[in-house]
N, C-alpha and C positions, 0 to 999 in steps of 0.2 A: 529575475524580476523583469518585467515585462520595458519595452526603451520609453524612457518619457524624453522630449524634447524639451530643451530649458526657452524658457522664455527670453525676450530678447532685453526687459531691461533687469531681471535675475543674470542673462551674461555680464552687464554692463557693472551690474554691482562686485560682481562676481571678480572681474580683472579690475575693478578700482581696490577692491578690501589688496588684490595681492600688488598691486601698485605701490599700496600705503605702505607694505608689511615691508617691502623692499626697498623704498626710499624714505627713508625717517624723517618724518616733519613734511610730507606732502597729503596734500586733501586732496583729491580728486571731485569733492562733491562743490568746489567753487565754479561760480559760472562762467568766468572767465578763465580758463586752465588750461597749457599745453596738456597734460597730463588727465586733465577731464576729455578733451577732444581724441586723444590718442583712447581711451578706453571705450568710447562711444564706435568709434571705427572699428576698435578690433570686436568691439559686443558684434557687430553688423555682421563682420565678417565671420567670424565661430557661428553664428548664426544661421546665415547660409549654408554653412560646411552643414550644420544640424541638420536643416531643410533636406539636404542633400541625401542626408544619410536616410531621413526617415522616408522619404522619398523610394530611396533603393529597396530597406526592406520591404516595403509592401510590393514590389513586384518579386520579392523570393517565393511568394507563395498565388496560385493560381486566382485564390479566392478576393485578393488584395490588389494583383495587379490590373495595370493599363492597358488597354483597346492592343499595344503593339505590343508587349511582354503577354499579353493573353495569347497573343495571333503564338508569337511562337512554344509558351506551356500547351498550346492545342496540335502544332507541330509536331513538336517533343512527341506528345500523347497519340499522334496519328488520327486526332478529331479535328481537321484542318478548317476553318468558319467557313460554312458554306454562303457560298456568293449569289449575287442576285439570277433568278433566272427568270426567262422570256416565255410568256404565255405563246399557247398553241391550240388550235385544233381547227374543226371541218367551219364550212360558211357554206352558205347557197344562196344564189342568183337566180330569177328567172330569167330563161333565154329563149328566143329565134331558134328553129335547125339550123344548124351548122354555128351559129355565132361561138364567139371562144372571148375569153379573157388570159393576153400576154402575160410573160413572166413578167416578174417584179412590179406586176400592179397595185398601186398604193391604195388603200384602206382606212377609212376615218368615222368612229362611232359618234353618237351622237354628243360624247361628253367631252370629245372632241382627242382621246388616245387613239393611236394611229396604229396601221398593219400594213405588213405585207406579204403579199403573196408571189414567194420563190418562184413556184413552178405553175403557169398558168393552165390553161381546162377547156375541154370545150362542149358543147350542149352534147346532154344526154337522160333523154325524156323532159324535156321541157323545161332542163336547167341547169344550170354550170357548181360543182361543187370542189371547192380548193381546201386547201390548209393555208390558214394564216397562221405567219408568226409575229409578233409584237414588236413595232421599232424598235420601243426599251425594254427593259427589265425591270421588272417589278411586279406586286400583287395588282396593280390598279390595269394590265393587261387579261385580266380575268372574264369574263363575261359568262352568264347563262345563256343555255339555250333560246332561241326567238328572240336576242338581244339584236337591234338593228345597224346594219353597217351602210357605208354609202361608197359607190368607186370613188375616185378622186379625179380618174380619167374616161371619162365613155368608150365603150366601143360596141361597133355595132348587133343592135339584135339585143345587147345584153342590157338587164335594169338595174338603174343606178342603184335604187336602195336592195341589200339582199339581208340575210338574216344570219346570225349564229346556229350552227346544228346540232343536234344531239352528237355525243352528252356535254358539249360549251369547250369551251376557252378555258385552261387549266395548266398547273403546270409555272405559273408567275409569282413570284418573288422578290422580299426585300431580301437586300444582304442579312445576314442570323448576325441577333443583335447580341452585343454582349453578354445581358445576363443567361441569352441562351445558349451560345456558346461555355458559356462557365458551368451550366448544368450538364453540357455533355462531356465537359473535360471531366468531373467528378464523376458521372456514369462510369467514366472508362474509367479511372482510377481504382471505383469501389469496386466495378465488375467487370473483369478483365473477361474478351470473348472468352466463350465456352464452347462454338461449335452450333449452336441451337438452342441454348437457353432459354427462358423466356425472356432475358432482360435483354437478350439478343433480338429478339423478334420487334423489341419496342427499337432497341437502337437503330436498328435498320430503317422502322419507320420514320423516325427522328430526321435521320440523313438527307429526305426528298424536302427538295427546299417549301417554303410555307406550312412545314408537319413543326407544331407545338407539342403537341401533348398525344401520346400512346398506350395504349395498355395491351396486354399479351393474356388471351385463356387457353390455356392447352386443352387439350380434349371436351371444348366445349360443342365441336359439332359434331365427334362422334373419335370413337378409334383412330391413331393416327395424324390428325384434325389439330390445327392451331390458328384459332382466332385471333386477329389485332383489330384492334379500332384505333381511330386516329380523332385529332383536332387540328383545324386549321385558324388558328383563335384571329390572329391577325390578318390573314389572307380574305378570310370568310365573316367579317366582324359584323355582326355585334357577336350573333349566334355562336360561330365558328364551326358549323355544320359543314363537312366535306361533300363537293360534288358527286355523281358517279363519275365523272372524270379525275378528281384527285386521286379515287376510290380507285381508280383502273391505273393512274401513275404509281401508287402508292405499290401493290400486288405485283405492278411489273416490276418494281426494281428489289422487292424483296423477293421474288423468285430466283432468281439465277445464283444469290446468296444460301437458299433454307438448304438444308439436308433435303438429301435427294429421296430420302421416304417419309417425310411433311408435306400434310395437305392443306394448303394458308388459306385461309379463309379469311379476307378484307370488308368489314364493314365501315360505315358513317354510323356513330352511333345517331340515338332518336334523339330529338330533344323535346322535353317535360318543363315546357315554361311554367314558374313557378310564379306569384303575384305577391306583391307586396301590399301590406297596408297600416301607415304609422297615423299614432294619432298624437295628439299633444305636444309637436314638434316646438322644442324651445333652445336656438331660435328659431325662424323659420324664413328663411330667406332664399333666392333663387341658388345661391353661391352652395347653400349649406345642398340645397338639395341634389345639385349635382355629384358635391363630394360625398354623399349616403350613395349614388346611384352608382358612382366611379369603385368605391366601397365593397359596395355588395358583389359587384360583377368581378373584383377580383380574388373575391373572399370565393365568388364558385372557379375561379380559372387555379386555383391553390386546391379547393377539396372537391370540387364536382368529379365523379368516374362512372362511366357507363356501370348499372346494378346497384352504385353505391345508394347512401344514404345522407341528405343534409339535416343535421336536428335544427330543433329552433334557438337555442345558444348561438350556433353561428352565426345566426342571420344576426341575433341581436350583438353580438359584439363586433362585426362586422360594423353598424350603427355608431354604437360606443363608441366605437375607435377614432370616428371621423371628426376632424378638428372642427372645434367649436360647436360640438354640441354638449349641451349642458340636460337636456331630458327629452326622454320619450316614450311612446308606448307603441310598443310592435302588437299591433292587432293581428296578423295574417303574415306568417303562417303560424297557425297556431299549435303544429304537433309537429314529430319529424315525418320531414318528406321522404317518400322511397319511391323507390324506381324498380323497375322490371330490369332484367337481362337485357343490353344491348339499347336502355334507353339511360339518358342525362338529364340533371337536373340543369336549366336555364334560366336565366332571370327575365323573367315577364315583364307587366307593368307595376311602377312602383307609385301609389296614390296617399294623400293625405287628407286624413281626417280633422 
């Protein structure tokens, strides 16, 4: 039978009944008691031992344990939490002939995340083009292409504001949060590598920090040919649409892993914003609508996949589920949603009638 914890005044009752049994003619239940107070302490203390115990068993098991008994069940399993990484790629300035921008010249976008550039450059055709890397680590060193930078230092010839280049800023990351880490201790458990599998092809995607979510088609571009698409739900939010620059991190680092007669094929899937529309929302408050919106969007990060299909059940019980709501009427979408090969179903705008 499964461990129940005793409650702490079930201990207390518990070491007074055997108090009584062993000293004949003592109550333990009077307010003023040596024998009341000694059972109140040792309740406290069994008590703790309890905590303790319950405590321990839930880190026996992967699904149960804590941030540091996870870190090392992911050990154990050789799926070690992937750590924060630092965005990266090209930027351009325009320049004067001859002008150059020095190493380690500091970098600052307009939302005021910072860069730097290692290895400085110097004009060629009318303009300086470097690799920056991000002071910190995390998704928010991200940028698209034509996102705007400014030096931090002048130097001559060169213009302060330059820009992001094709294909951005890519490659940034948070630390992989718990529940994702725990998805991929279970991957490995349930499917130990095979060499090339398919659930290989998504694992690997998995691994490049900011990859959530993966899917594998073999033979979908022809003989030979295995398809992956990826998500980058946190990195790339709301969407979670990969750049062509994720899209080229992603390909490089599953290469030098596939079997060496796989031809990988890395796409972004599309995304098929889908639109909402409730009517007779009761209640109807800013709070409630957020938690519908919070709702929906994780009702598709659970069943959205590139090809697949959303019926309209899910959208509604996705609704249902959301605390404090007592009625509604899901207007739109009114049939199940499908999708094409190589496109996702998205959450659009959600409006009320």
């Amino acid at each position: 039978m499964p461990f129940e914890r005793p409650l702490l005044e079930d201990l207390r009752r518990r070491i007074g009944a055997d108090l009584e049994a062993k000293l004949r003619g003592a109550d333990t239940r009077l307010r003023v008691n040596n024998l009341r107070a000694f059972s109140e302490v040792e309740a406290g203390s069994a008590h703790l031992l309890y905590g303790r115990l319950d405590w321990s068993f839930r880190q026996l098991f992967p699904d149960s344990a804590e941030k540091e008994f996870l870190d090392r069940w992911a050990s154990i399993w050789g799926v070690p939490r992937i750590p924060a990484a630092v965005a990266s790629g090209p930027a351009t300035w325009p320049a004067d002939p001859g002008a150059s921008i020095r190493d380690d010249a500091q970098v600052r976008r307009g939302d005021g995340v910072e860069y730097i550039i290692p290895r400085g450059a110097s004009e060629a055709g009318g303009e300086i083009t470097v690799t920056l890397y991000a002071s910190e680590a995390g998704g928010a060193g991200n940028a698209e292409p034509g996102a705007q930078l400014q030096l931090m230092t002048t130097f001559a010839g060169v213009a302060v504001t330059g820009e992001v280049a094709a294909p951005g800023l890519a490659g940034g990351a948070d630390e992989q949060s718990d529940p994702a880490l725990l998805r991929a201790i279970l991957a490995r458990i349930r499917q130990p590598p095979h060499g090339g599998a398919a659930f290989d092809y998504v694992r690997w995607a998995l691994e490049v920090p900011g990859v959530t979510r993966a899917w594998c088609y073999p033979l979908e571009g022809g003989a030979g040919s295995v398809t992956v698409r990826f998500m980058m739900d946190e990195v790339r939010a709301p969407s979670g649409i990969p750049t062509p620059a994720d899209v080229a991190l992603v390909a490089a680092h599953i290469d030098p892993v596939r079997p060496v007669t796989a031809r990988v094929l890395v796409f972004a899937p599309v995304e098929v914003p889908v639109d909402v529309i409730i009517a007779e929302l009761d209640p109807d408050t800013p709070e409630i609508r957020s938690l519908i919106y919070d709702g929906l969007y994780h009702m598709l990060l659970e069943e959205a996949e590139p090809g697949g299909s959303i019926f309209r059940d899910q959208w509604s019980a996705a609704i249902s589920f959301t605390p404090g709501v007592r009625r509604f009427v899901l207007v739109s979408p009114a049939d199940r949603i499908d999708v094409q090969i190589g496109e996702i179903v998205g959450l659009g705008e959600v409006t009320y009638q």
